[in-house]
DOSEDO-828019 format. One record per residue: y, x, z of N, C-alpha, C in turn. Coordinates in steps of 0.001 Angstrom, whole numbers. Example, Ala and Ser with C-alpha at 12.3 -4.5 7.8 and 13.67 -1.06 7.14 Angstrom:
// residues 2
<<-5690,13190,7800>,<-4500,12300,7800>,<-3300,13200,7800>>
<<-2250,12850,7080>,<-1060,13670,7140>,<30,12900,7870>>
//
This chain:
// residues 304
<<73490,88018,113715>,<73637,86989,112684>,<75105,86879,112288>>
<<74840,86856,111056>,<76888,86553,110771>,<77169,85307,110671>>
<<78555,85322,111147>,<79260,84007,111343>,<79868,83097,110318>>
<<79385,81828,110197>,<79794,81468,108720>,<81135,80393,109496>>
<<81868,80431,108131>,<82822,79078,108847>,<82098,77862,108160>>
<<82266,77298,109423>,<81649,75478,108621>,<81913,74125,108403>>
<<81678,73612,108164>,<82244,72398,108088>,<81404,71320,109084>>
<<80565,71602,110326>,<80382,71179,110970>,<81075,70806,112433>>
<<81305,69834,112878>,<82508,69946,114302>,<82344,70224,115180>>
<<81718,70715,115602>,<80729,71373,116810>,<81077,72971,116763>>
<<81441,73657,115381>,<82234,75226,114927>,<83685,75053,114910>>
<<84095,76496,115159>,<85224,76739,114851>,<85936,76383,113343>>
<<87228,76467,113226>,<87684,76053,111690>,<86909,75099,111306>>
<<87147,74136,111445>,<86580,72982,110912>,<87483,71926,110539>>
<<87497,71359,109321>,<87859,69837,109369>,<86713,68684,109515>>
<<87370,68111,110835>,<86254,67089,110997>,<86642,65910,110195>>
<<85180,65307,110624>,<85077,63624,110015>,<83878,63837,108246>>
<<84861,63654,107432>,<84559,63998,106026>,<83248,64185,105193>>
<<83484,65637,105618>,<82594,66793,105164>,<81594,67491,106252>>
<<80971,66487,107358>,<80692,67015,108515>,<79563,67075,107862>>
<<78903,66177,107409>,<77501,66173,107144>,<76826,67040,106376>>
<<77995,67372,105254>,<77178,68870,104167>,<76841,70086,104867>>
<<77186,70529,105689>,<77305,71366,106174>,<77245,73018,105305>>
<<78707,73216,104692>,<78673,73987,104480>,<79044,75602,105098>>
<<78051,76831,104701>,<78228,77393,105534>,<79299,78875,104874>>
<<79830,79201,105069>,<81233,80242,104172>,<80673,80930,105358>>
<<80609,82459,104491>,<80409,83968,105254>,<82274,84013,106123>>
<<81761,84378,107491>,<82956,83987,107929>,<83886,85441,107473>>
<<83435,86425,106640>,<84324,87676,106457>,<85172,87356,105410>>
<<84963,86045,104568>,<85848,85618,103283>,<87155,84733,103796>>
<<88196,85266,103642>,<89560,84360,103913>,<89473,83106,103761>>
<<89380,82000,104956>,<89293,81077,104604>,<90265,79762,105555>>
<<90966,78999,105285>,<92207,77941,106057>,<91391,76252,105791>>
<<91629,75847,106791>,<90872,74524,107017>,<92242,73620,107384>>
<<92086,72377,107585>,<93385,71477,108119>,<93600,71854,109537>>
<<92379,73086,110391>,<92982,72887,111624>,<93770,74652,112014>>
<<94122,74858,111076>,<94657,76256,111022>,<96498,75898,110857>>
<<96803,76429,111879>,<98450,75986,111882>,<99163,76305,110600>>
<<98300,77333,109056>,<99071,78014,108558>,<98931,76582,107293>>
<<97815,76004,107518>,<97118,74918,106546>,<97785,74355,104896>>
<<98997,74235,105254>,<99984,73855,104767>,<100514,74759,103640>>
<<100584,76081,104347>,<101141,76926,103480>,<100222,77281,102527>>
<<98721,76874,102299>,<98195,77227,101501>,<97662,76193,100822>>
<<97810,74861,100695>,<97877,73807,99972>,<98779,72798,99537>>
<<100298,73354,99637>,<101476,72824,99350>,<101357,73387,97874>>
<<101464,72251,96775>,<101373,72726,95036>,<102517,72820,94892>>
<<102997,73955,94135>,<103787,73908,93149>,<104987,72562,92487>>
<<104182,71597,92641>,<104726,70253,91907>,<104915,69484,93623>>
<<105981,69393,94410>,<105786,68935,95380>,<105816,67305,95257>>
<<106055,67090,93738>,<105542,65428,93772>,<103922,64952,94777>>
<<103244,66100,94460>,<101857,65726,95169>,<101351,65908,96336>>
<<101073,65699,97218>,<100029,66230,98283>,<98843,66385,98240>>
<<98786,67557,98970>,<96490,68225,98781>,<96325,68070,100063>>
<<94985,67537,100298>,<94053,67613,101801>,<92977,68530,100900>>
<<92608,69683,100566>,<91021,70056,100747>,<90785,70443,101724>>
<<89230,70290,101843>,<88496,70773,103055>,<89090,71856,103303>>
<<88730,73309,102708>,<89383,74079,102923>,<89694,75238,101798>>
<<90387,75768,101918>,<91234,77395,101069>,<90868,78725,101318>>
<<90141,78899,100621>,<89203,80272,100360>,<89921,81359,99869>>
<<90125,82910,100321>,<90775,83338,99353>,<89410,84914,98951>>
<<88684,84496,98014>,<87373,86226,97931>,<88172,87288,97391>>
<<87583,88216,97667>,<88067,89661,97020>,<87274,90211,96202>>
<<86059,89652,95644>,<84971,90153,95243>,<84118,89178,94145>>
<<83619,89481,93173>,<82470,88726,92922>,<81948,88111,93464>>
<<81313,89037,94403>,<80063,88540,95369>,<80765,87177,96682>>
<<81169,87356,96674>,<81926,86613,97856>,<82421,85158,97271>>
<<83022,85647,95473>,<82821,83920,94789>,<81373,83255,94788>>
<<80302,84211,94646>,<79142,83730,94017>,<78947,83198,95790>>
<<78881,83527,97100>,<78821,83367,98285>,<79143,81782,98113>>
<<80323,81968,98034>,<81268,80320,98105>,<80456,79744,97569>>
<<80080,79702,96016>,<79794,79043,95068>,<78249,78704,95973>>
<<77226,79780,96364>,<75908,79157,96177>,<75978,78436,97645>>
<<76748,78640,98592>,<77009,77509,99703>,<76986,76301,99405>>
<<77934,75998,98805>,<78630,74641,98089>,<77406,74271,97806>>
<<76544,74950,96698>,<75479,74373,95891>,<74665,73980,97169>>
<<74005,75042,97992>,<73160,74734,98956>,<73591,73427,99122>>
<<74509,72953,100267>,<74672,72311,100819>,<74852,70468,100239>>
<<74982,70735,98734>,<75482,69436,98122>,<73802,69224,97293>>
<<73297,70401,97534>,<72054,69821,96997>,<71075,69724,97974>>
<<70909,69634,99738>,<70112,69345,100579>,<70913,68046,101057>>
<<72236,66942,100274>,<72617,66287,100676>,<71310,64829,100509>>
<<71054,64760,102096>,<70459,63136,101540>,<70812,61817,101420>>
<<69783,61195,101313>,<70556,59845,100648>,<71057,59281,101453>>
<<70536,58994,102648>,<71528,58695,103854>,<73002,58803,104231>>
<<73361,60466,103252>,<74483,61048,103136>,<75198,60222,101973>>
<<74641,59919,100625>,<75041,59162,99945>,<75414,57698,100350>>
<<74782,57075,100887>,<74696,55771,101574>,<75555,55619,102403>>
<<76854,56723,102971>,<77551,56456,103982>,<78909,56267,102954>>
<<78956,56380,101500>,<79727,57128,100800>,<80919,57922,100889>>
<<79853,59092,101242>,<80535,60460,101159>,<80443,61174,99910>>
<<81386,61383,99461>,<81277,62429,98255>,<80922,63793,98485>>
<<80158,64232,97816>,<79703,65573,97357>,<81277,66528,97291>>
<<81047,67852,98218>,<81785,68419,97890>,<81902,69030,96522>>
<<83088,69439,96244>,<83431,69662,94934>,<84199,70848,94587>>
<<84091,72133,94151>,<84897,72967,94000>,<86192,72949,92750>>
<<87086,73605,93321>,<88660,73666,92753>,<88870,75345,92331>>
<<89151,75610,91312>,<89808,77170,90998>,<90943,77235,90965>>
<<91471,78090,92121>,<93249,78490,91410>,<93295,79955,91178>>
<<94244,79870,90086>,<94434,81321,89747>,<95736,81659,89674>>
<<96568,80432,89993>,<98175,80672,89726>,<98402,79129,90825>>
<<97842,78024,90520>,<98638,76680,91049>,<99336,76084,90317>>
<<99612,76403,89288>,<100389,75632,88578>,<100430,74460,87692>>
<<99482,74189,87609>,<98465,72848,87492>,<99308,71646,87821>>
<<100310,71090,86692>,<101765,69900,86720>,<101106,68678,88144>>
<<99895,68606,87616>,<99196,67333,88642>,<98245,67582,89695>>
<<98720,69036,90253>,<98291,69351,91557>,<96687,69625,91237>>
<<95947,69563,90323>,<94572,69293,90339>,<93935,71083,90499>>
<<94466,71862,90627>,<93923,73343,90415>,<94240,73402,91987>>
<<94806,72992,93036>,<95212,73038,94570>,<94155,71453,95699>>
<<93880,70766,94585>,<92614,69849,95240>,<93144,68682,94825>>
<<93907,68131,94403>,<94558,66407,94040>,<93591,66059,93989>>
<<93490,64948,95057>,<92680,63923,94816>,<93712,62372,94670>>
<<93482,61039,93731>,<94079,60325,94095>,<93959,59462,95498>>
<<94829,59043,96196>,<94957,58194,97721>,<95422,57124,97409>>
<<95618,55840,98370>,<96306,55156,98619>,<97602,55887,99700>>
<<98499,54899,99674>,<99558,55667,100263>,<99127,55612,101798>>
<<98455,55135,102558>,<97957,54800,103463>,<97379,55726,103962>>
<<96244,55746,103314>,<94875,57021,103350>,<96192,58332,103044>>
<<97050,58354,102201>,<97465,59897,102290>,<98257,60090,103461>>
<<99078,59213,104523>,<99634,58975,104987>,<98772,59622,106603>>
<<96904,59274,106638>,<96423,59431,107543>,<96235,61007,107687>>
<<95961,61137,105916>,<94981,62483,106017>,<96251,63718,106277>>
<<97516,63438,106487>,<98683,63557,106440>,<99239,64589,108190>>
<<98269,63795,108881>,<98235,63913,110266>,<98424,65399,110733>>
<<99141,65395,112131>,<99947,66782,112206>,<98839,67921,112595>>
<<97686,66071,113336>,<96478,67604,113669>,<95558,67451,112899>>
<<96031,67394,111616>,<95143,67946,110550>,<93483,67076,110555>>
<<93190,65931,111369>,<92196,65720,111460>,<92258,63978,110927>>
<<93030,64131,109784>,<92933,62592,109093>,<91244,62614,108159>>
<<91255,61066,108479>,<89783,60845,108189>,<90173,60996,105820>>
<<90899,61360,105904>,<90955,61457,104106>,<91028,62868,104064>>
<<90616,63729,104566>,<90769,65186,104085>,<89861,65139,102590>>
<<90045,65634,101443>,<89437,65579,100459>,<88252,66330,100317>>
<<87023,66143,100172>,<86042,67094,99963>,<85532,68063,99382>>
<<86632,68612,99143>,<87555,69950,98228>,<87544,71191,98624>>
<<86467,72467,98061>,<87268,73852,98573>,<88034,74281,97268>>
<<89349,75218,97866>,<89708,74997,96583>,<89441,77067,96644>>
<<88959,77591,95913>,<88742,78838,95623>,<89968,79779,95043>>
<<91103,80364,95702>,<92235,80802,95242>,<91404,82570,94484>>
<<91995,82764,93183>,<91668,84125,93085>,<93046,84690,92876>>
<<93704,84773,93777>,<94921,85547,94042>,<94621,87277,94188>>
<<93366,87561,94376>,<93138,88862,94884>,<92696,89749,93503>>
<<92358,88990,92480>,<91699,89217,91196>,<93075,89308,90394>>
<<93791,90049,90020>,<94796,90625,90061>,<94447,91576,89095>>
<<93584,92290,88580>,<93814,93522,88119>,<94011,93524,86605>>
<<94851,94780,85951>,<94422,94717,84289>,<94250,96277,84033>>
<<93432,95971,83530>,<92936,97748,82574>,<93345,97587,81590>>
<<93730,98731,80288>,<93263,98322,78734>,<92800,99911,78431>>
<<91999,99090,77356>,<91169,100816,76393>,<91703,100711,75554>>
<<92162,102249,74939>,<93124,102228,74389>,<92423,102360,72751>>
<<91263,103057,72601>,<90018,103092,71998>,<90007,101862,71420>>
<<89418,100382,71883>,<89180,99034,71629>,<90256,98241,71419>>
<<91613,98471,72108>,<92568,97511,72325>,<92691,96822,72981>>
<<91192,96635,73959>,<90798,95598,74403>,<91268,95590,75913>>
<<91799,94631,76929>,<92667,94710,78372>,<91615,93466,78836>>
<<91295,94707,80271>,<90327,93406,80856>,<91436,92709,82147>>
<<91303,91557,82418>,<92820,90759,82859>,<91796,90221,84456>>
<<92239,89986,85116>,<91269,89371,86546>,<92049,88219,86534>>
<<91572,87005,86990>,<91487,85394,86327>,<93419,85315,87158>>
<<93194,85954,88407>,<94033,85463,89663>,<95697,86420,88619>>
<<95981,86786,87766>,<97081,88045,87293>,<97904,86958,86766>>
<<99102,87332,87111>,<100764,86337,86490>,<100708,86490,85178>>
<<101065,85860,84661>,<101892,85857,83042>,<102840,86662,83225>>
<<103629,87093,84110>,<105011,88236,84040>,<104214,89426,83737>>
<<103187,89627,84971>,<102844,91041,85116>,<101890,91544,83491>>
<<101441,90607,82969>,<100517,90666,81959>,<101294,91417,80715>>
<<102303,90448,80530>,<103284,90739,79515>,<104151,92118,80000>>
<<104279,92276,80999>,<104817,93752,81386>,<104022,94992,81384>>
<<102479,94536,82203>,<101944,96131,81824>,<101480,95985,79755>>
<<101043,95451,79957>,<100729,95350,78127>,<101831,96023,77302>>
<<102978,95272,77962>,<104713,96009,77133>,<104243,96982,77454>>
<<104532,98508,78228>,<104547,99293,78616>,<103571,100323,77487>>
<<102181,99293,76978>,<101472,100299,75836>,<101374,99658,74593>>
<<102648,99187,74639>,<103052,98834,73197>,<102124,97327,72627>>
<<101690,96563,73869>,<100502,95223,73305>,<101055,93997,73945>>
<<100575,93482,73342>,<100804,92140,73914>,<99588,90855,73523>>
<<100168,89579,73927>,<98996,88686,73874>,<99954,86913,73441>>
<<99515,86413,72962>,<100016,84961,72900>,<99687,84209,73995>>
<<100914,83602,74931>,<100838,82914,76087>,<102188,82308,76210>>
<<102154,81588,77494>,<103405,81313,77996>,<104471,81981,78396>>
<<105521,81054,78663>,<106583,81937,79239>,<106771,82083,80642>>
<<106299,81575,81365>,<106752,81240,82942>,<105769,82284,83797>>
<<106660,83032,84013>,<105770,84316,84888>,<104965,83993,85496>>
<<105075,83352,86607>,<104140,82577,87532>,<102721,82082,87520>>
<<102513,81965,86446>,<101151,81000,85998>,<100489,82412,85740>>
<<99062,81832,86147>,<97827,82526,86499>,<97044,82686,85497>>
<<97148,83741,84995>,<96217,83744,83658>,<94571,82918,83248>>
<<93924,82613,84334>,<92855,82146,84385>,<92788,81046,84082>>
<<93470,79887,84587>,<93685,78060,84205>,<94451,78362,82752>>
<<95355,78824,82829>,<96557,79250,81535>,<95199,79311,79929>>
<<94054,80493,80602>,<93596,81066,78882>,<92596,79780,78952>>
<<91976,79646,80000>,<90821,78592,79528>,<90771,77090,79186>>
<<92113,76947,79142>,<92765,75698,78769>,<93820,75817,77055>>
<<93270,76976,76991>,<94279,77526,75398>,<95280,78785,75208>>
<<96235,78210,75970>,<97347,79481,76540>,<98321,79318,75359>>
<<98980,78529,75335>,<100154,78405,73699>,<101288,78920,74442>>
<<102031,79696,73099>,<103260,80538,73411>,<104361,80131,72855>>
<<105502,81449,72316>,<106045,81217,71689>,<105768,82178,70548>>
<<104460,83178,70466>,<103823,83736,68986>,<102673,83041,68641>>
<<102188,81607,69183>,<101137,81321,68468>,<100937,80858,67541>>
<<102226,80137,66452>,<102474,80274,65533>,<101557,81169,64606>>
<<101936,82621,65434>,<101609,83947,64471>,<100273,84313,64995>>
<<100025,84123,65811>,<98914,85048,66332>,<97878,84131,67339>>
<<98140,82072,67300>,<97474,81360,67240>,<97565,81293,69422>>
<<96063,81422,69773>,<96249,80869,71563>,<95644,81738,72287>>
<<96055,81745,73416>,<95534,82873,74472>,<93959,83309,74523>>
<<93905,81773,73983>,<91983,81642,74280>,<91554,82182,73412>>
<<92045,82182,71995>,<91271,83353,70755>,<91236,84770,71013>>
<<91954,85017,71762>,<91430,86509,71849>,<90689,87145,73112>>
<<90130,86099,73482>,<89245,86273,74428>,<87210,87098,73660>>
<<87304,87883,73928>,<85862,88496,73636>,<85168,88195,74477>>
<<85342,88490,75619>,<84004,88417,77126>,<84763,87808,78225>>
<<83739,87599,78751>,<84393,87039,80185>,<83735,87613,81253>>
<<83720,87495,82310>,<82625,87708,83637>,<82938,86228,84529>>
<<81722,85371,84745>,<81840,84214,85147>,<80340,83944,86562>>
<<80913,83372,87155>,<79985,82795,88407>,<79615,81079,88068>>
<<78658,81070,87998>,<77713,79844,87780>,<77236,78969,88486>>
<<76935,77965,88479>,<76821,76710,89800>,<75738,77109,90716>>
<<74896,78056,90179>,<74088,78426,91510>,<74429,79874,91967>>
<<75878,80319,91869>,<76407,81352,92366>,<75519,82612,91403>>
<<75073,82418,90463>,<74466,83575,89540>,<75955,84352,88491>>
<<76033,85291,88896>,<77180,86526,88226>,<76562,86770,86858>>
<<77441,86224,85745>,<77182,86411,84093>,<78144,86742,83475>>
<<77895,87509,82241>,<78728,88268,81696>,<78372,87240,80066>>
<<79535,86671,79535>,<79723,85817,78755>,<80330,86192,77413>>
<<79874,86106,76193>,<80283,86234,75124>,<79720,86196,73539>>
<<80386,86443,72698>,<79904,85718,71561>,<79109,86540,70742>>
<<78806,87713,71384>,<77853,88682,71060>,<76408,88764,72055>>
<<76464,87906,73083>,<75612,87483,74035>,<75080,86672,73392>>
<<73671,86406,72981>,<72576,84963,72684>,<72569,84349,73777>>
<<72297,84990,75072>,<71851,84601,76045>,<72948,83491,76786>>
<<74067,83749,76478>,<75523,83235,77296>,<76472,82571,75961>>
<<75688,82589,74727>,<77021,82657,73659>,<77492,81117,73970>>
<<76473,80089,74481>,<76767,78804,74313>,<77791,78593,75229>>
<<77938,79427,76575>,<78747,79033,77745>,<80093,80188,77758>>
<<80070,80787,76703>,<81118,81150,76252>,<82170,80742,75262>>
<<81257,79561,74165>,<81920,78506,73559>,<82414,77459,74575>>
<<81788,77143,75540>,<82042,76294,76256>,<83445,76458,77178>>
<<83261,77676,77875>,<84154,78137,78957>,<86004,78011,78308>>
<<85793,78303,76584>,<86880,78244,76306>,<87487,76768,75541>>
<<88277,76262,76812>,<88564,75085,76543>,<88072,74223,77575>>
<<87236,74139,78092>,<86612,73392,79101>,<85934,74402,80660>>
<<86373,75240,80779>,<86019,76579,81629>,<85799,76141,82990>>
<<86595,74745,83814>,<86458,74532,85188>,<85300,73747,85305>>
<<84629,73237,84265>,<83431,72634,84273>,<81815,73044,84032>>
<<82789,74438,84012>,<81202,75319,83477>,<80609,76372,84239>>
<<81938,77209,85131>,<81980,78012,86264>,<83561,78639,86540>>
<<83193,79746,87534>,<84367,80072,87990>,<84778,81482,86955>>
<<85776,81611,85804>,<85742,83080,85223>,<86370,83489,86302>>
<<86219,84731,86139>,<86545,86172,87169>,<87926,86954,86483>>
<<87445,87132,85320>,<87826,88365,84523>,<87424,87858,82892>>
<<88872,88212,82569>,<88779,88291,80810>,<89047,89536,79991>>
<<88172,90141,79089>,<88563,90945,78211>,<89213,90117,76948>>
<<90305,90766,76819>,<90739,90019,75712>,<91621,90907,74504>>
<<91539,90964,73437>,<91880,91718,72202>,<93532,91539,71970>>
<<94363,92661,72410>,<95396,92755,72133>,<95883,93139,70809>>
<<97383,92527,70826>,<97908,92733,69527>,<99175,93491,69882>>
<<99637,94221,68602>,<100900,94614,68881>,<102036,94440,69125>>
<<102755,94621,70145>,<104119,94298,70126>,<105376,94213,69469>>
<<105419,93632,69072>,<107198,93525,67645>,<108026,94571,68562>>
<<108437,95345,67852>,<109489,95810,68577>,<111061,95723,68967>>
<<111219,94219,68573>,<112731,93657,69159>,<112011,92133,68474>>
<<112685,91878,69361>,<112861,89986,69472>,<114406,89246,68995>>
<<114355,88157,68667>,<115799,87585,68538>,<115381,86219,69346>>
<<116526,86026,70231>,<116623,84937,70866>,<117996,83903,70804>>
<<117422,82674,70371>,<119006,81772,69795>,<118882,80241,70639>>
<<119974,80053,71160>,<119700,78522,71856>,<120841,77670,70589>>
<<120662,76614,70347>,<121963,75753,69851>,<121704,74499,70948>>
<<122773,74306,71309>,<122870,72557,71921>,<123790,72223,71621>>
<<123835,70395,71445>,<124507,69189,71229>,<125050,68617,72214>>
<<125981,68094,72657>,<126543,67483,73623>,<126620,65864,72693>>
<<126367,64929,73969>,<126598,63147,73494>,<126037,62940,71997>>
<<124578,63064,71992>,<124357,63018,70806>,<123718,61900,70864>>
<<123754,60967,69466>,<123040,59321,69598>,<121863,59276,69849>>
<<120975,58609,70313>,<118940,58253,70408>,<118756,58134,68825>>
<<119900,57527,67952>,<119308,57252,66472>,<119355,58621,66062>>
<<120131,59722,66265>,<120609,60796,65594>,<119647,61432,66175>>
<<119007,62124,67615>,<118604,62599,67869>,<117070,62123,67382>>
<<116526,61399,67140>,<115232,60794,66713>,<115121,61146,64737>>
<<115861,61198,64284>,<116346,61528,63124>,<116335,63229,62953>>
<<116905,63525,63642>,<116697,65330,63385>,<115411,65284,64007>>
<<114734,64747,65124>,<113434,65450,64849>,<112458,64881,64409>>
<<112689,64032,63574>,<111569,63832,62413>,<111894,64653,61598>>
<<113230,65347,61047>,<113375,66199,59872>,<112870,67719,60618>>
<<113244,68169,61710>,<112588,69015,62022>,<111288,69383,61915>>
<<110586,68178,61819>,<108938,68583,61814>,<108758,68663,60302>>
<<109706,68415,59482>,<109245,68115,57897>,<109231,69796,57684>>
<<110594,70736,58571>,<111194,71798,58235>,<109919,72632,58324>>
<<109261,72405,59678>,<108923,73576,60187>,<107570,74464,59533>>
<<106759,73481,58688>,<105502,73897,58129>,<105972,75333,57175>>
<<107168,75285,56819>,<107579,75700,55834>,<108481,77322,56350>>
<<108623,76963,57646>,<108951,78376,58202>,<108564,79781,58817>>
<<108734,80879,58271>,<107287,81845,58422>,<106800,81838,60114>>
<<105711,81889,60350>,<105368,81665,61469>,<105302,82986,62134>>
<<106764,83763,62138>,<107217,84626,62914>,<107971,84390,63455>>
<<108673,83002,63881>,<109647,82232,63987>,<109123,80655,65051>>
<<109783,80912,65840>,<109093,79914,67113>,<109628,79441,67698>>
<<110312,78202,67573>,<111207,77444,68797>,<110388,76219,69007>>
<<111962,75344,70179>,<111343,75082,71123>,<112721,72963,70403>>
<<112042,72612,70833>,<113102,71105,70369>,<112872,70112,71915>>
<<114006,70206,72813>,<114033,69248,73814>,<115259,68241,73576>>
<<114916,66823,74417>,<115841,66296,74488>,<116464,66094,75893>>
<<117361,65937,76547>,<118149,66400,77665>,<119161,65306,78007>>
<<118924,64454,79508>,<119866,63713,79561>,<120451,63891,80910>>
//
């Protein structure tokens, strides 16, 4: 019999208290960190260290199959929850996607809101505060890959791939895509939330040039999503723009464009400039900008 990790306290890797009762069961061959794993920390410390994460626990799959695993656990287990289970109020576990972490309000790493109290418990060195959040959070760090056909144009992207690396292999065959600037961020939260650049101006949001997807579904069912699909077209309108509520994407094909072949880059700054003056240029700025060819893309901060 294979060994699942669980969320029961009586198994290994476990966070107790919580989540004892769902009993969920994770194939124990999928990477997975609980609060009682000394490394715990290192894999739920966000990005934004304004916040702290307790999830249950940090998954990392290598596979489809191994998301759809996670995924139809979760389901199992939150749907043999009884009312008894409700009646104690315990929340239903809840799944989290990261594909980068970069998520300003911790919410792609498990944020849940606390009292300072409760975060203070769940805080505990042995990991066994009664607020651990009822959170797996599903990292696709391993989903990494990009192809492109050179035929279609088309580059299939794996959810877990940087914004650096994207924009670098793409450079390399002359393509590119409208996104951000910050290497770091995970293409997956980044497109299904829009993806604005500094060409979308010209060439609009990450999420339009999305054709297909490959996505895992709340009962761990593997679908291939798109607007040439009847069968999926609705949850392919859906996915873009609202994507963490619909399933986990895997993988995006998405329609590249060509690369400009030189860029111009210009900063101007102001030193001691007034709140009246500075509020004043950027109302005239926004009058300017409709009017400027949208090959042309900056950025207007104010700085104190």
């Amino acid at each position: 019999m294979m060994e699942n990790h669980s969320f029961k306290v009586d198994k290994t890797r476990v966070d107790a208290g919580l989540v004892s009762a769902y009993n969920v069961q994770i194939p124990a061959r999928i990477e997975g960190y609980t609060p009682l794993d000394p490394s715990y920390a290192l894999h739920t410390t966000p990005v934004n260290k304004r916040f702290r994460t307790f999830p249950s626990m940090v998954v990392y799959p290598k596979t489809a199959e191994e998301v759809a695993d996670i995924v139809k656990a979760v389901h199992t287990a939150t749907s043999s929850t009884s009312a008894s289970d409700q009646s104690h109020n315990e929340s239903p576990i809840r799944i989290v996607v990261r594909s980068g972490g970069h998520n300003y309000a911790a919410f792609s790493s498990g944020f849940e809101e606390t009292s300072e109290a409760q975060e203070k418990d769940a805080g505990r060195a042995d990991g066994m505060g009664k607020d651990v959040h009822p959170v797996i959070v599903i990292d696709l760090k391993h989903f990494d890959t990009i192809e492109y056909d050179e035929q279609s144009q088309i580059a299939t992207i794996g959810s877990g791939t940087r914004l650096g690396k994207v924009s670098e292999e793409l450079y390399k065959r002359g393509r590119a895509l409208p996104h951000g600037v910050c290497p770091n961020v995970g293409i997956g939260g980044h497109v299904l939330h829009g993806g604005h650049g500094f060409t979308s101006r010209a060439w609009g949001l990450a999420m339009d040039r999305i054709v297909e997807m490959q996505v895992v579904l709340a009962d761990g069912s593997i679908v291939t999503a798109s607007n040439n699909d009847d069968k999926h077209k609705d949850l392919f309108w859906a996915m873009r723009g609202a994507g963490p509520s619909f399933g986990v994407a895997l993988s995006f094909k998405l329609l590249t464009l060509s690369a400009p072949p030189t860029n111009v880059y210009f900063l101007y700054e102001w030193d001691a400039v007034k709140t009246s003056d500075a509020t004043n240029a950027f109302l005239e700025y926004q009058k300017w900008l409709p009017d400027v060819p949208a090959e042309l893309s900056t950025g207007f901060m104010f700085c104190r």
